[in-house]
C-alpha positions in Angstrom: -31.6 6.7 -5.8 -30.5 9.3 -3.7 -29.4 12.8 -5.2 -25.9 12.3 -5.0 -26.0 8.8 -6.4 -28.1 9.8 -9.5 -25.1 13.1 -10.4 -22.6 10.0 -10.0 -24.2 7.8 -12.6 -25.2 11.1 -14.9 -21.6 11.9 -14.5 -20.3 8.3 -15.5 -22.9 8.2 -18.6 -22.4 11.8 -19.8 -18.3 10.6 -19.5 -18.6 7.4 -21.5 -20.7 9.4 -24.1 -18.0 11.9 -24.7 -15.4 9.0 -24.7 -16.7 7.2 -27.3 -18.1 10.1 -30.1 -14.9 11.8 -29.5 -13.3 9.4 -32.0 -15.7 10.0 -34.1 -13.9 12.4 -37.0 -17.2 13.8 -38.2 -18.9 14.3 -34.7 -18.2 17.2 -32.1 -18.9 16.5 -28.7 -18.2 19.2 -25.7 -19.8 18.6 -21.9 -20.2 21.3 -20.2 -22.1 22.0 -16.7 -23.1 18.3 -17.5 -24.9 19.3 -20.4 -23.4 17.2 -23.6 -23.8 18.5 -27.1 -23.2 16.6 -29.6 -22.7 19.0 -33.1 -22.9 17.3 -36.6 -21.4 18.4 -39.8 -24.3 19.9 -40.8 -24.7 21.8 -37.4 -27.3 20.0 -36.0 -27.4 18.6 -32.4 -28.2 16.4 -30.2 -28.5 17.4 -26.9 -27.9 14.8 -23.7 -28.3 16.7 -20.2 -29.8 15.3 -17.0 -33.3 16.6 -15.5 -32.7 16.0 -11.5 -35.6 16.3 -10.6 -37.1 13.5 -12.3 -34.2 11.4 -11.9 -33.6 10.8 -15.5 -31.8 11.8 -18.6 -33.3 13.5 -21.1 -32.1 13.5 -25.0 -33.4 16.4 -27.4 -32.7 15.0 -31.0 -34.3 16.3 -34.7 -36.2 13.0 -34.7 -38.0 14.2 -31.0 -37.1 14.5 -26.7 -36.3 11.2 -25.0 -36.6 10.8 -21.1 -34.4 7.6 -19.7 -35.0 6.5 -16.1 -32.4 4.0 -14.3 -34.5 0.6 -13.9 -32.2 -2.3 -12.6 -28.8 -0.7 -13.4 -29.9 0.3 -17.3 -30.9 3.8 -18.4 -34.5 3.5 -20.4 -36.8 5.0 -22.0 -40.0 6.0 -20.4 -42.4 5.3 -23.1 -40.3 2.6 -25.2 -38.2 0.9 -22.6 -35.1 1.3 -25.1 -31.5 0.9 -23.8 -30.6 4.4 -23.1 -27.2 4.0 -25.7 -29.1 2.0 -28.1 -31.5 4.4 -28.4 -28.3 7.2 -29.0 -26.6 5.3 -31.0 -29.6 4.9 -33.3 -30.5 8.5 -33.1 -26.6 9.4 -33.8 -26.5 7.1 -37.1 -30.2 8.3 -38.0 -29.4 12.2 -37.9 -25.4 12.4 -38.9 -24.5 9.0 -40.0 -21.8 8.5 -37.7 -21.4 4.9 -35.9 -20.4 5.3 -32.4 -18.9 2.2 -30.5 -19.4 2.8 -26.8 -16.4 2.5 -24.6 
């Protein structure tokens, strides 16, 4: 994956990510410089941002730091092999309680 093509699919993940938490009433969600917050009621954060270069995504959560690499179209974990928005949503519902639906 070339440089270009991995900001393109950053771009399109870090987009549907906002999409979907941002009808989530509890949740606060602000990308910015492609770095996505996303702020629970009690102030705590997870934090989605891409790490060029590696070519992945990395997610900084209370419950620990995740690294997701593209293998055959799917974002996954490194050490796990998790579905990159599996993974989120589970560390989303396990930290604030919200359910997200991805769009």
């Amino acid at each position: 994956m070339t440089e270009s093509e991995f900001h393109r699919a950053v771009d399109g993940v870090l987009e549907r990510i906002e999409r979907s938490i941002d009808d989530e009433p509890e949740l606060d969600v602000d990308l910015e410089a492609g770095i996505l917050t996303v702020t629970f009621p009690d102030e705590s954060r997870v934090i989605v941002n891409r790490q060029t270069p590696n070519r992945e995504i990395w997610v900084a959560a209370r419950s620990g730091g995740f690294h997701f690499a593209s293998r055959e179209g799917e974002w996954r974990d490194t050490r796990s092999g998790d579905e990159l928005f599996a993974s989120l949503a589970r560390v989303i519902e396990s930290q604030g309680g919200a359910r997200v639906t991805w769009k």
